[in-house]
Structure formats: structure tokens, C-alpha cells
N, C-alpha and C positions, 0 to 999 in steps of 0.2 A: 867823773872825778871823785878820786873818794879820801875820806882823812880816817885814818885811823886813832882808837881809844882804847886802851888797856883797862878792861877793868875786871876786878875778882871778884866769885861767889863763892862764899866758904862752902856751896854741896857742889857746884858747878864751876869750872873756869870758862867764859865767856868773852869771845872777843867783840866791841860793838865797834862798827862804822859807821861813815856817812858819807849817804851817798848824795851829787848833787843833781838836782833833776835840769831839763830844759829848760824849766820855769825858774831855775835858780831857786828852790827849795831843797831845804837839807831832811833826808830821812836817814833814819838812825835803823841799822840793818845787823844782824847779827848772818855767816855765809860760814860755815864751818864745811871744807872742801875734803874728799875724798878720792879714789879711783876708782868710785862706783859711777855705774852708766846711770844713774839713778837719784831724783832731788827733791827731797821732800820740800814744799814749799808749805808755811804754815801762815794760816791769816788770821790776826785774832778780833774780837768782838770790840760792840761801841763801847768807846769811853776806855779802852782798855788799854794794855801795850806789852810789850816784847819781855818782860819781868815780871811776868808771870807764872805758875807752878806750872803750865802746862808747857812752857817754851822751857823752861828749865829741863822738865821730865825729857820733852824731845832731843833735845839739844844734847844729854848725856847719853839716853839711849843713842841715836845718830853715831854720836862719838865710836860708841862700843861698837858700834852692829858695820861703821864706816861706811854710813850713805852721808850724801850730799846733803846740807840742811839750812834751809834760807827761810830767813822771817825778818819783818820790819815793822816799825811802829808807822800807823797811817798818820796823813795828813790833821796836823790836830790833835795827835795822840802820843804818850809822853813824850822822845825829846826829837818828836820830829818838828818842823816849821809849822807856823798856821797855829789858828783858835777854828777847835772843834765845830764851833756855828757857824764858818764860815764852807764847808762842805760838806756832801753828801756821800752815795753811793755811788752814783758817776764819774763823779771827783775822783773818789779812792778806786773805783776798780782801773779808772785811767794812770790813776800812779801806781798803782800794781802790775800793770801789764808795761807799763816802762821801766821799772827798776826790774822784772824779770828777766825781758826781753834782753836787757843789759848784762846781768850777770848768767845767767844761761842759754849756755851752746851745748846743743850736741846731748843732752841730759833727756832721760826721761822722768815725766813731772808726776809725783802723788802729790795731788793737792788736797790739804786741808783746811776746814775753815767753820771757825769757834763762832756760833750764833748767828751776829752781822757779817762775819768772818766768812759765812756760809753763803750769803746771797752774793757778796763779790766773788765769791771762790766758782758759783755759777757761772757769774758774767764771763767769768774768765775762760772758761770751759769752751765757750765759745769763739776765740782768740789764738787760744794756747795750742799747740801742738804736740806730740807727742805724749799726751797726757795716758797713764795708764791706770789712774782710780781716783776718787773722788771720796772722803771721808767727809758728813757734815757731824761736827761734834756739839749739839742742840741746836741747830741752824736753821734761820728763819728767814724768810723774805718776804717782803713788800709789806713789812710792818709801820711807813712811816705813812700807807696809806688806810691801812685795817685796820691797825692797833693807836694809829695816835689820831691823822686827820680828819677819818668817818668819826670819830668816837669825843671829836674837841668840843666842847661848846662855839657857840655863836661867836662868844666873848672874846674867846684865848681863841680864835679864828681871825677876827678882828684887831687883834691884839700884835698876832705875828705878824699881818697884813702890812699894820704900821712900822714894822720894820723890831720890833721889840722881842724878848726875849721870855720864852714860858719855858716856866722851873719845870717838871714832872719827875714827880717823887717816882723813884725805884726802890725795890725791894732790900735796899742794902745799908738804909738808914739817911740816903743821901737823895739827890735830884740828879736828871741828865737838864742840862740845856738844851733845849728845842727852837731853831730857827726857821722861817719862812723857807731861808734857802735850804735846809736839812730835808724837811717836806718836800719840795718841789723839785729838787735835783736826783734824787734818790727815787722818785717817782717817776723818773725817767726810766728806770733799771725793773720797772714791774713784770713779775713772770706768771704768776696765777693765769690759768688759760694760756699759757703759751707754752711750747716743748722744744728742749735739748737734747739733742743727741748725743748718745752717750757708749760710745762703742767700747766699755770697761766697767768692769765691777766698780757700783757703788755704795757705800756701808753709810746710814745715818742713824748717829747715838741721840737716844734722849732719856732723860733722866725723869724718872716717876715722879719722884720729888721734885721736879723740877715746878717754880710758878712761874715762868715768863716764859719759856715756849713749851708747847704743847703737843699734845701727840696728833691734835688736826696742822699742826704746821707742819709736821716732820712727812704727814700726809700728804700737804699740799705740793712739799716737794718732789715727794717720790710720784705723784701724778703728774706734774712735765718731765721727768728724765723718761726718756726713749731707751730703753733696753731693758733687757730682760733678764740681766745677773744686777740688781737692787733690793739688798735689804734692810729693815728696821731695826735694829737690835736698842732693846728697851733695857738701862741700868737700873732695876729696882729700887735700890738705895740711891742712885744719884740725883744730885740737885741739878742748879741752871748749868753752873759750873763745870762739873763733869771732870775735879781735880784730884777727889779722892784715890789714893794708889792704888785700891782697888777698881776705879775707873781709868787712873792713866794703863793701868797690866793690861787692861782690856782691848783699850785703845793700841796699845804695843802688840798685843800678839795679832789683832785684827790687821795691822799693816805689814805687819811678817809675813800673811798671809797673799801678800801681792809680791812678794819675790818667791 
């Protein structure tokens, strides 16, 4: 079921819905439909959501070029249902592969997927059908077990255990919220040492300047994909982000390149 919302962007016009899950949660879904055989589906990063430069950039490009274009805000993230602590990666790749499975038939899927965006967009690879590419744009996986739980003290180990809430400051002036269940759900989704098959061109962007993912993550992915058309393409000048126009042109002509 879905409810419709009209809302305007003075660079973009932008329709948002909501969609309602089995569980009776509402995700906030942006589905701009054409008559192309083809659907870009876009996932973006933690803490983030669907009003952001880069769902904007796509979202107009899509327009123009008249492919298919489906993005939603995850469990938790701006105006879908849920408080972000109380899910992980599990969580979201399972509401991702039901709000797709729902609004596409018959489509073939470019998936893309921004950072965290990138380790669901994996999971999914594994699910999804008809996929014909796979873009990670700085995309990282199994960092709630490399990058926050190896690396927590005793303390703030002990700390989640009881059930409580550790701030970790990010790069952006601000903290993410970190929960036991954030940890342990999303550590379900672990791929380091394990392999996807990947019978389609896969392209992953990362940005030099970038400080939270790295070029050994973007590594770590392209050593579980199974095939042999995967490349690196390294933005010199991009950050984490990877929003600057001359990083979205880049990102656009790289997807032109799959029709």
C-alpha cells in the first residue's frame, strides 16, 4: 500500500511515497517510472537518506536519459519508521529486497549503493535477479565488526552489552549512535573471506580524499566479487562523499556505460 506526497525541489521535482511494509512500517520511497527495460535502484549510506545531492543528481539525470529510478530512505533513516539503533544491516538489506521485490517486475536492476549503501547493495546481489551491474560509490562492508567492535575498548563493549548507547564521533563534526543491536545484526551480513558471483560489470568509486573508507576496503570488495569485468576507479579529488559534479559526471557517464 502506498500513500502519496508532493513535494518540490527548486533544482529537482521530486515525488516522495510510502510505502507500507508487512511489518506495518512506513518507508519513504522516491519510483520515478519510465519505458525503459531498465531500473536503477540506488541505496544510500548510515545515517543518511533520500535528500541528498547524489539522489537529487540521479533522480534528474534518470529523468533526462528516461530510465527507471528507485531509492528509499532505510529503516531509521529520515522519514522512514524506526530509530536508527534499533537496526542493522540484516534489518535493512531485508527491507530492501521487499520494497524492491514489490515495486519491480520485469526490470533490469543497476544497483548502486553509497558506502553502508554498498554492503546491502552486496547482500542483495545475492537475492535479486536480473541484475546487470553493480556501482559501489566509497563502499564498505563489515565495518561494524573491523572498524568499530575489534577496535571498542572493554568499556564501551561493556557498555553496549548493558543495553546503552555509545556516541562515536564521525568525521563531520557530529556522532553516529552505536547499538549492541547495530553490532551484532549487521555482523550477521559479514563477507570478508567469502565470494559473490557476479556475472556483470562491476565499477567501485573511491575517493582519495576520502578518511572513512579506504582503498584496502574498496579492495576488500573487489576480492569476493567472482568475475572478471571489476574495476577501481580512484576520484583524486573526491572525498567520502563522492558528490562533487565533477564526481557525480563521472558517476553518470560510468552508468551510460551499461546501456
Amino acid at each position: 500500500m502506498c500513500n502519496h506526497i508532493l513535494l518540490y525541489n527548486f533544482m529537482t521535482r521530486i515525488k516522495y511515497s510510502f510505502y507500507n511494509t508487512r511489518h506495518g512500517e512506513k518507508i519513504r520511497y522516491i519510483f520515478n517510472k519510465s519505458k525503459s527495460k531498465v531500473v536503477i535502484i540506488f541505496l544510500h549510506g548510515m545515517m543518511s537518506d533520500i535528500q541528498g545531492k547524489k539522489v537529487k543528481f540521479l533522480s534528474k539525470f534518470c529523468k533526462k536519459k528516461q530510465i527507471n529510478f528507485l531509492t528509499f530512505d532505510l529503516l531509521g533513516h529520515g522519514k522512514s519508521s524506526g530509530k536508527f539503533v534499533d537496526y542493522g544491516v540484516n534489518d535493512w538489506s531485508i527491507q530492501a529486497n521487499e520494497i524492491i521485490s514489490n515495486k519491480i517486475k520485469n526490470k533490469k536492476i543497476l544497483l548502486i549503493g553509497s558506502s553502508m549503501g554498498g554492503w546491502i547493495g552486496l547482500q542483495l546481489l545475492r537475492k535479486l535477479k536480473n541484475v546487470i551491474g553493480f556501482i559501489g560509490i566509497a563502499a564498505v562492508i563489515d565495518f561494524t565488526k573491523y572498524k568499530m567492535w575489534n577496535k571498542f575498548s572493554h568499556k564501551i563493549k561493556k557498555k553496549l552489552k548493558k543495553g546503552k548507547i555509545h556516541y562515536l564521533k564521525n568525521n563531520y563534526g557530529g556522532s553516529y549512535p552505536i547499538s549492541l543491536k547495530l553490532i551484532t545484526n549487521s555482523n550477521k551480513c559479514l563477507l570478508i573471506n567469502k565470494k559473490i558471483k557476479a556475472n556483470f560489470p562491476v565499477k567501485l568509486f573511491i575517493g582519495r580524499r576520502d578518511n572513512i573508507v579506504t582503498l584496502k576496503d574498496a579492495l576488500d570488495i573487489y576480492s569476493i566479487l567472482k568475475t572478471k569485468n571489476k574495476e577501481i576507479l580512484v576520484q583524486h579529488e573526491g572525498d567520502h562523499s563522492l558528490s562533487k559534479l565533477k564526481d557525480l559526471n563521472r558517476i553518470a557517464k560510468v552508468i551510460l556505460s551499461f546501456f
